[in-house]
VMD Tcl script that draws the C-alpha trace (Angstrom):
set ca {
  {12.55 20.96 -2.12}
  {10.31 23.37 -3.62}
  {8.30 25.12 -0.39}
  {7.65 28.94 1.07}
  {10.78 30.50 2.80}
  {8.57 31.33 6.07}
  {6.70 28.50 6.71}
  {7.56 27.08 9.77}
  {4.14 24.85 10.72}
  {2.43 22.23 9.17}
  {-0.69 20.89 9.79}
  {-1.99 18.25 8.78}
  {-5.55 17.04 7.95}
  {-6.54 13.16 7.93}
  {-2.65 12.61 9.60}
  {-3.29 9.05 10.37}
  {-3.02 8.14 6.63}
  {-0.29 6.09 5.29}
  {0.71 8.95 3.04}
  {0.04 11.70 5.04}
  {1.86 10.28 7.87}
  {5.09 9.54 5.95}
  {5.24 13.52 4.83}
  {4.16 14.86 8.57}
  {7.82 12.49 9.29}
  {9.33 14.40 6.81}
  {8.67 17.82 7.82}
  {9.46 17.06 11.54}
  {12.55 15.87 10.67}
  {13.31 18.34 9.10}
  {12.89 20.74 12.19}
  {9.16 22.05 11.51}
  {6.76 22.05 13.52}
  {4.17 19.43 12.95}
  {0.53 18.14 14.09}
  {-2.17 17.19 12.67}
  {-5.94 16.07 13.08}
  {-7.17 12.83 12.18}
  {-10.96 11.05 12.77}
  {-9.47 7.96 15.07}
  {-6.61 7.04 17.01}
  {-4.96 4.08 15.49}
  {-1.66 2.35 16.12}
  {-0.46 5.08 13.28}
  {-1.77 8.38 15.26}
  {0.06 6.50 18.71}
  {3.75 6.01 16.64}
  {3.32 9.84 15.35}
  {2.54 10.93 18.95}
  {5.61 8.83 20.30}
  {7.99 10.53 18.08}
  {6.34 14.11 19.11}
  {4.15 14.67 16.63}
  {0.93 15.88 18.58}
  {-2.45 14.62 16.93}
  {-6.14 15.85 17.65}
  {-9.46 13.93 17.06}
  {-11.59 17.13 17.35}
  {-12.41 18.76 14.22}
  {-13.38 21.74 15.70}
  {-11.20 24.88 14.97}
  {-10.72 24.80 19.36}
  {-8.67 21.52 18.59}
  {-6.30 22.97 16.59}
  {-2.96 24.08 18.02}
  {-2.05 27.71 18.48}
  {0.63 27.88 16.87}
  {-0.83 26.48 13.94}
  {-3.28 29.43 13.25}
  {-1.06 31.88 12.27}
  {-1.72 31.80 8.27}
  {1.79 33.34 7.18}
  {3.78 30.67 8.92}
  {1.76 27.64 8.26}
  {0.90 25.35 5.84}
  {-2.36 23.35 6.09}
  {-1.70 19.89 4.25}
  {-5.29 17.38 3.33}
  {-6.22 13.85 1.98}
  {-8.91 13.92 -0.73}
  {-10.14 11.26 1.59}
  {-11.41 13.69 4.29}
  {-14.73 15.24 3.32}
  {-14.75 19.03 2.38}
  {-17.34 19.78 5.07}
  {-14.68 18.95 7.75}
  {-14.97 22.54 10.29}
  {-10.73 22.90 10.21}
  {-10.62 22.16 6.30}
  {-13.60 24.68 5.82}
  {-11.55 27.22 8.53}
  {-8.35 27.49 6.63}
  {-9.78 27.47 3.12}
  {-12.40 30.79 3.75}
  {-8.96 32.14 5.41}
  {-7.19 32.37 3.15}
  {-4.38 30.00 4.58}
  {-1.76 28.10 2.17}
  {-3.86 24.72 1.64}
  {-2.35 22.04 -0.57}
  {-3.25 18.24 -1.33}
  {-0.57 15.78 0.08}
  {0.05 14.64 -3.33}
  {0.81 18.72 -4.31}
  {3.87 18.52 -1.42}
  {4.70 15.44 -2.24}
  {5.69 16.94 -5.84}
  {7.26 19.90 -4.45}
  {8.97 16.98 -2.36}
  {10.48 15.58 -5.03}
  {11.34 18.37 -7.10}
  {14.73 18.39 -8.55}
  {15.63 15.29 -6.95}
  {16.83 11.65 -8.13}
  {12.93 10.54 -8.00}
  {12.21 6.83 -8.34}
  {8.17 6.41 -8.47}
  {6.27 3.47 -8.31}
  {2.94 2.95 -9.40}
  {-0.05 0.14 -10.64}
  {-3.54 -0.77 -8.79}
  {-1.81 -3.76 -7.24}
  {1.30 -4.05 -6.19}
  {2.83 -0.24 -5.72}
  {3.53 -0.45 -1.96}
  {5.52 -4.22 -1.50}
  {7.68 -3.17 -4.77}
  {8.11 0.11 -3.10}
  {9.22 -1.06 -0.21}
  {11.28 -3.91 -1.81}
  {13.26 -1.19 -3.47}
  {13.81 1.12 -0.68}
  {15.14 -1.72 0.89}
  {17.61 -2.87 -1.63}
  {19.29 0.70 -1.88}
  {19.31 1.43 1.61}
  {20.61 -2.68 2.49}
  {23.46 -1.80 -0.26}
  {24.85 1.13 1.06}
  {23.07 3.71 -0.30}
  {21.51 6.56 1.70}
  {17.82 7.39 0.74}
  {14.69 9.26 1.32}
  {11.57 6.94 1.15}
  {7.52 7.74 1.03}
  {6.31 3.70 1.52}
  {2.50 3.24 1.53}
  {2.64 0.57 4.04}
  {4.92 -0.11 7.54}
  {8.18 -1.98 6.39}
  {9.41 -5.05 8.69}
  {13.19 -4.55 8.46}
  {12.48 -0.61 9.50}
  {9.05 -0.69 11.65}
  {8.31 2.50 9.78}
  {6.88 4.26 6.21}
  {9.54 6.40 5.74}
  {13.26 6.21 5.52}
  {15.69 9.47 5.90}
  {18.92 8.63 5.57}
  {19.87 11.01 2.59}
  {18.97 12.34 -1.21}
  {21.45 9.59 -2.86}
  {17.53 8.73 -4.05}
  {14.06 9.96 -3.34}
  {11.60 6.47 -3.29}
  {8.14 7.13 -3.71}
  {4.87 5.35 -3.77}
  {2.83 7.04 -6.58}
  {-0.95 6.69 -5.86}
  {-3.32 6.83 -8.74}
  {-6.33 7.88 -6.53}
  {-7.09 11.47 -7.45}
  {-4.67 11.29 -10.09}
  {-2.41 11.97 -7.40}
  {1.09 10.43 -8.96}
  {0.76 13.30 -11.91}
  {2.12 15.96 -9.17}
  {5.33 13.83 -8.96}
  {8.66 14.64 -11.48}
  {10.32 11.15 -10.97}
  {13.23 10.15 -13.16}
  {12.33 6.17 -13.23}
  {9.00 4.72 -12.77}
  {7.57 1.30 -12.61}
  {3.75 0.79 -12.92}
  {3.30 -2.62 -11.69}
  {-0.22 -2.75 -12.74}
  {-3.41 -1.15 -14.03}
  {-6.49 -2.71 -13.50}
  {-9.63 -0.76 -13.13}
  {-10.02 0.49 -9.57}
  {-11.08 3.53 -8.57}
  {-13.95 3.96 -11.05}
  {-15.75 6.30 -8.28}
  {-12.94 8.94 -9.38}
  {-11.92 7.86 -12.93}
  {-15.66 6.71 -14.24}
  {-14.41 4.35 -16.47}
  {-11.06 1.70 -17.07}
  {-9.93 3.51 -20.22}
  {-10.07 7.01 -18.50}
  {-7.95 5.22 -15.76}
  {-5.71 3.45 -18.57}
  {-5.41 7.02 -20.26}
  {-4.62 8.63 -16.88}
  {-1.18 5.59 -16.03}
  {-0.01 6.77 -19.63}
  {0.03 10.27 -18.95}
  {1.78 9.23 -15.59}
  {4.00 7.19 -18.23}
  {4.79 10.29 -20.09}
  {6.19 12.32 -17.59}
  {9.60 9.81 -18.06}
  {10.68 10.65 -21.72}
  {13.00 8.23 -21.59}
  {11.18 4.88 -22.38}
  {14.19 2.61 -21.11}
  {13.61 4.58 -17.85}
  {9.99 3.12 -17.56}
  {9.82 -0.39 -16.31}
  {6.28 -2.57 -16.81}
  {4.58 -5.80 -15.63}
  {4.59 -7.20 -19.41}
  {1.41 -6.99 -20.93}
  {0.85 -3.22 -20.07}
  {-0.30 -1.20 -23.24}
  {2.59 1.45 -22.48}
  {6.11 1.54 -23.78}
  {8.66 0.99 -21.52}
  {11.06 -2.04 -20.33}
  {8.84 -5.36 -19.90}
  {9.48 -7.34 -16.76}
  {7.86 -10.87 -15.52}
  {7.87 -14.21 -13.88}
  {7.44 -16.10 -16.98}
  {10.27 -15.80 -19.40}
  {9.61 -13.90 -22.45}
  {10.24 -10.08 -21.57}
  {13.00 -7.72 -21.06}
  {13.74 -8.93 -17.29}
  {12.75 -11.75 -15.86}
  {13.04 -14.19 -13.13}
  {14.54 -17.55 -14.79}
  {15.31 -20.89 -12.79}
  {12.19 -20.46 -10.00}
  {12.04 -22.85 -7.60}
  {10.31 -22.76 -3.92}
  {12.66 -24.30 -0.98}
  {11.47 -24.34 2.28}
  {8.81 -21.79 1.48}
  {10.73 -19.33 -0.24}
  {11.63 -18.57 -3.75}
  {15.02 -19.33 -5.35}
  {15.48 -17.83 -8.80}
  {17.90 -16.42 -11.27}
  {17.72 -12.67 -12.38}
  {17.80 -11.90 -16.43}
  {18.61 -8.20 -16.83}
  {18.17 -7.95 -20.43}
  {22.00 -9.24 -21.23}
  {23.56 -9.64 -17.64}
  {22.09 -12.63 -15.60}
  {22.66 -12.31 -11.66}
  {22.49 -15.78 -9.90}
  {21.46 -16.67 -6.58}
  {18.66 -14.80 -5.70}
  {16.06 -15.60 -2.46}
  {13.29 -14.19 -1.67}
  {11.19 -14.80 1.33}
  {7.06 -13.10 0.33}
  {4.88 -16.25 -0.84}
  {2.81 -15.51 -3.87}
  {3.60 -15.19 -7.48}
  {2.37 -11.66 -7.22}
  {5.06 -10.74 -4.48}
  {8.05 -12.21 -7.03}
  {7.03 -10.11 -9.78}
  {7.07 -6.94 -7.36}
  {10.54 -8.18 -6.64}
  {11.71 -8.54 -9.99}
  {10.50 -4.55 -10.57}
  {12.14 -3.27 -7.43}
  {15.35 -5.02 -8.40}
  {15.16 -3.48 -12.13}
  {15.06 -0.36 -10.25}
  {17.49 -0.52 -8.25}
  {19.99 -2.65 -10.24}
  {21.47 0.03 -11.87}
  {22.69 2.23 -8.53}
  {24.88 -0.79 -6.97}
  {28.04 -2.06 -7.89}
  {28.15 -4.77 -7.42}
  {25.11 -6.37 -8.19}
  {25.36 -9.53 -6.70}
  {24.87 -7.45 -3.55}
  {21.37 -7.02 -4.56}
  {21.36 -10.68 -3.42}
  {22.14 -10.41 0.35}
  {19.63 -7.00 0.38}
  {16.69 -9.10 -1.28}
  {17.15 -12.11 1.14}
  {16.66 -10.02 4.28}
  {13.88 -8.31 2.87}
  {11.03 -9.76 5.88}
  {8.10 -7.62 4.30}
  {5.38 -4.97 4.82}
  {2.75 -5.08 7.49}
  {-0.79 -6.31 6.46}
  {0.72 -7.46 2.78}
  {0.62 -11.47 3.52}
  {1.41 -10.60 6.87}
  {1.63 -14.07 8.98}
  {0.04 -13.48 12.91}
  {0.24 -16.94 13.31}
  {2.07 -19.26 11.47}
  {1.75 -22.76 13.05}
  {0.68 -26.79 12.37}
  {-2.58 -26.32 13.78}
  {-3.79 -22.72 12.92}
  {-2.06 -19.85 10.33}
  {-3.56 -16.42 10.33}
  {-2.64 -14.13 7.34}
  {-3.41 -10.63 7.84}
  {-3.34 -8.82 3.85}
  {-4.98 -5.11 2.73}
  {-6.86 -7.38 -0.49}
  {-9.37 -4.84 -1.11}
  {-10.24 -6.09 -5.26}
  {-10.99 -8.95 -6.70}
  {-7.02 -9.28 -8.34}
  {-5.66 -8.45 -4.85}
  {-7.97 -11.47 -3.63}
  {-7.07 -13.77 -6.57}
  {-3.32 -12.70 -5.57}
  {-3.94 -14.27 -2.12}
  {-5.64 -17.56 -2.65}
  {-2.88 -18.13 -5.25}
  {-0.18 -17.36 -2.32}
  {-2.20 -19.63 0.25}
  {-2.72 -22.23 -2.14}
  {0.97 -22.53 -2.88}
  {2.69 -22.17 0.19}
  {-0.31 -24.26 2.16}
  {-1.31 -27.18 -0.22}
  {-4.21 -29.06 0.82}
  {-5.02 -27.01 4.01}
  {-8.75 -26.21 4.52}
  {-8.76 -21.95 3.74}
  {-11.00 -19.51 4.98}
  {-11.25 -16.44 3.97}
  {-12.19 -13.01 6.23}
  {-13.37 -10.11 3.80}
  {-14.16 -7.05 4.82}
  {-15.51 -4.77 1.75}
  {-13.86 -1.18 1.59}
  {-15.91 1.10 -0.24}
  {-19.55 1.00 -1.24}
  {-18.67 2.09 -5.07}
  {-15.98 -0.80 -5.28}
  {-18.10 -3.15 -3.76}
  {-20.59 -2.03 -6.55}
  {-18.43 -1.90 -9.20}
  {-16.89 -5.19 -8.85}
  {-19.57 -6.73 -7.13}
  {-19.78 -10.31 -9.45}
  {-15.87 -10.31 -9.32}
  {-15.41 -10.41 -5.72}
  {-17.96 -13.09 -5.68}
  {-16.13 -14.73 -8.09}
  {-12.65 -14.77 -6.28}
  {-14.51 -15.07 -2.69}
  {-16.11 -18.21 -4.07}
  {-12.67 -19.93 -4.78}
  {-11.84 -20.37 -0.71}
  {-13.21 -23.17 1.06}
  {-15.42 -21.02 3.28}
  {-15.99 -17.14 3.56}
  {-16.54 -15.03 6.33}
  {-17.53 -11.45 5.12}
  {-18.04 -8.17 7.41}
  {-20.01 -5.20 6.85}
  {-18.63 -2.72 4.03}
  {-16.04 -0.32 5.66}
  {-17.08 3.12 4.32}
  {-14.55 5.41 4.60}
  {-15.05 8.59 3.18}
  {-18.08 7.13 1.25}
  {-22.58 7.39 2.05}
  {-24.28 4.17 1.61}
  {-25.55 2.99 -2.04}
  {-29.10 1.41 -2.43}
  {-28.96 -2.44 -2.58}
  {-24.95 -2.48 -2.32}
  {-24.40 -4.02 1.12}
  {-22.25 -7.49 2.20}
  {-26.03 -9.44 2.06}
  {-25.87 -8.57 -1.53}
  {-22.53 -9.84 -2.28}
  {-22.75 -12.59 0.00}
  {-25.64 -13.81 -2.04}
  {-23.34 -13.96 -5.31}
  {-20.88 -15.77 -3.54}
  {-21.42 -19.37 -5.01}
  {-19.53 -21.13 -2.22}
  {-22.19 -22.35 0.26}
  {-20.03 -22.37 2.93}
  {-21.08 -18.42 3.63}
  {-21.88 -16.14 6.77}
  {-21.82 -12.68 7.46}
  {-20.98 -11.73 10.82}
  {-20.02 -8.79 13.03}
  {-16.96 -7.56 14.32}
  {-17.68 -8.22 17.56}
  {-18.11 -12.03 16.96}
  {-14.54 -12.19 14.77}
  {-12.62 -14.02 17.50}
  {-15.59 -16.45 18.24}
  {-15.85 -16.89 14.42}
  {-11.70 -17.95 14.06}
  {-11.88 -19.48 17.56}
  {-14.82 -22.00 16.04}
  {-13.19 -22.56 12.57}
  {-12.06 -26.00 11.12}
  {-9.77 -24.26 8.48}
  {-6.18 -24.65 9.30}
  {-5.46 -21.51 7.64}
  {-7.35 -17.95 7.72}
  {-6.73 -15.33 5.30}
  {-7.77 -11.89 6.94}
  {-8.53 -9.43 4.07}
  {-9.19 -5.63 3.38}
  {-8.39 -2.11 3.42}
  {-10.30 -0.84 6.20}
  {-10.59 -0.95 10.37}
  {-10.13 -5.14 9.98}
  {-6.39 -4.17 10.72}
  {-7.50 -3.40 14.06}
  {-9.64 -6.33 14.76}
  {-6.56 -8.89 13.34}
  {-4.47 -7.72 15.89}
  {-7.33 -8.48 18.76}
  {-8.00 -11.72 17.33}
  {-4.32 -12.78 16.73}
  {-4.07 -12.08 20.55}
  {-7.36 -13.93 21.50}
  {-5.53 -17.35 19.66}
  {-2.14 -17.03 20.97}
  {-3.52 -17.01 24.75}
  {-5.43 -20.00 23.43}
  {-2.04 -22.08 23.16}
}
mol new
graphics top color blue
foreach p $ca { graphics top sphere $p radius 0.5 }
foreach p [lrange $ca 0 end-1] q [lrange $ca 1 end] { graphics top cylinder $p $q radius 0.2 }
display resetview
């Protein structure tokens, strides 16, 4: 780990992140000192406080810790998501303190170390956390960076050891190109992001370059169809690795695992959704290599129970089934009916969608109508912000207009559980990256003290 002999603080700036929370873990494990200031407390800012990782929702300078404001000894970590006006950010940059990027310590992170990075639009944070699993489940002890909360450890980052570092390589900001990883998988690259990037091929052109920091091409594993070189891996037969032999029983997969010339047998896997098999497939041409034997990737795979808010089931029951997933583009959407459709065959679906971002919501605006209109009713929200100001004529009216499914509303938050409560649909697919977390967990709460 590449980092400055005195510092003995860090600080961090947008803490409640997924990423940024995993690294403030790190560092207090690791005997630093460590707080942070984030906009909101969330159920992330309450775990980091539990474990003694103080948190502010001040930005004023006041806020911030003593002990934090001595520039020699601390180092001020930020999320591009915060903006640059924020009064601490501004503070410690006309000081003159030591102010780096998360994705900048996550390099020096993984500096020198057995790096396995895993990246794609879709997809990045399940296969992540697949793979963690599988090498930690087999005996192997592992440092993991997971963009998401894992079931089987309630948490987004492992520290068991440096057999392996496991990281989550996020294309926003062309983050992933601080990383030095040893394998990668891109699991997809579908234009996102085009706020940042300004167009697909600039995106496309910056995955290769992420590509090209493996020299080794059998060391790159891809969903097949990727324009990159590397090791091809699907569902569907015909690439280097593949499932063979799929079939669902009692609403999980059962398949066969080609490695190129070795075949593993007896593989299940519990995630619904084509999408989530193919993520399996990658993790497990990951990790295949670092356990002997390999037929104990079976057992770790099986008790794989998933990541929170990726096809999460709240409810799960004959008369109602809430699905709680972070779909925030059109794929991710597509993903999810496809999931639904075949682990719920003929149920009545309605889908919750809460926009995040108003430049996505621009960009894709006729695809999300398109994948929206394939649900037997839609429910859409207000577009969650974030770190973004309002566009002229992009709003949830505007998309909801597009949406060619009659069966249409927009509502507000505040009328979510009245809105499930009142639904005919036996099944209700929750969707998007923003706050709707938040309200799922209310409204899952609201229907189980219906019963």
């Amino acid at each position: 780990m590449n980092t400055q002999n005195n510092i003995t603080h860090y600080f961090f700036i947008g803490i409640g992140g997924i990423g940024m929370s995993g690294l403030a873990r790190y560092f207090k494990a690791r005997g630093f000192a460590v707080s942070g200031y984030d906009k909101t407390p969330s159920s992330m800012t309450k775990a980091l406080e539990n474990e003694g990782i103080p948190v502010v929702f001040n930005a004023s300078l006041s806020a911030v810790p003593k002990g934090f404001l001595n520039k020699e000894t601390t180092q001020i970590v930020y999320t591009p998501a915060i903006p640059k006006s924020q009064e601490q950010f501004v503070y410690f940059k006309e000081q003159n303190f030591s102010v780096k990027k998360r994705a900048e310590v996550l390099g020096d992170v993984t500096k020198n170390q057995n790096t396995l990075a895993v990246a794609g639009t879709h997809g990045k944070t399940t296969t992540t956390s697949i793979l963690a699993h599988l090498l930690k489940d087999s005996g192997l002890n592992i440092t993991a960076f997971l963009g998401g909360v894992s079931e089987n450890y309630n948490t987004n980052f492992i520290n068991d050891g440096l057999d392996a570092i496991v990281v989550e390589a996020d294309e926003f900001d062309r983050s992933f190109m601080h990383l030095s990883p040893n394998k990668i998988a891109i699991t997809s690259m579908d234009a996102d992001h085009l706020d940042i990037y300004g167009s697909a091929e600039e995106l496309s052109h910056t995955f290769k370059g992420f590509a090209d920091l493996v020299k080794d091409k059998s060391n790159v594993f891809l969903a097949k169809g990727l324009p990159l070189k590397g090791i091809s891996i699907s569902v569907d037969g015909n690439a280097d690795i593949t499932a063979e032999d799929i079939t669902i029983k009692d609403g999980s997969y059962r398949f066969n695992l080609r490695l190129q010339d070795n075949i593993i047998k007896g593989f299940e896997f519990n995630l619904p959704g084509k999408h989530n098999l193919q993520n399996a497939v990658t993790a497990l041409a990951l990790a295949a290599p670092f356990v002997s034997p390999s037929n104990s990737l079976t057992k770790a795979l099986a008790s794989f129970k998933g990541v929170q808010r990726r096809f999460t089931y709240r409810i799960k029951s004959e008369k109602l089934t809430i699905i709680d997933d972070y779909a925030h583009h059109p794929s991710e959407i597509n993903a999810v009916n496809q999931a639904v459709r075949e682990m719920h065959p003929n149920k009545k679906v309605l889908a919750v969608f809460q926009p995040h971002l108003f430049s996505r919501t621009r960009d894709f605006i006729n695809e999300f109508a398109e994948s929206l209109s394939k649900f037997d009713s839609v429910v859409l929200l207000d577009i969650y912000p974030a770190r973004e100001e309002p566009i002229d004529g992009i709003t949830s009216q505007a998309l909801l207009k597009l949406i060619a499914n009659p069966n249409k509303k927009i509502i507000g938050k505040v009328d979510l559980i009245k809105e499930v409560k009142a639904t005919s649909a036996e099944v209700v697919a929750m969707m998007g990256a923003g706050d709707i977390g938040e309200e799922i967990l209310k409204v899952t709460k609201a229907m189980r003290n219906e019963d």
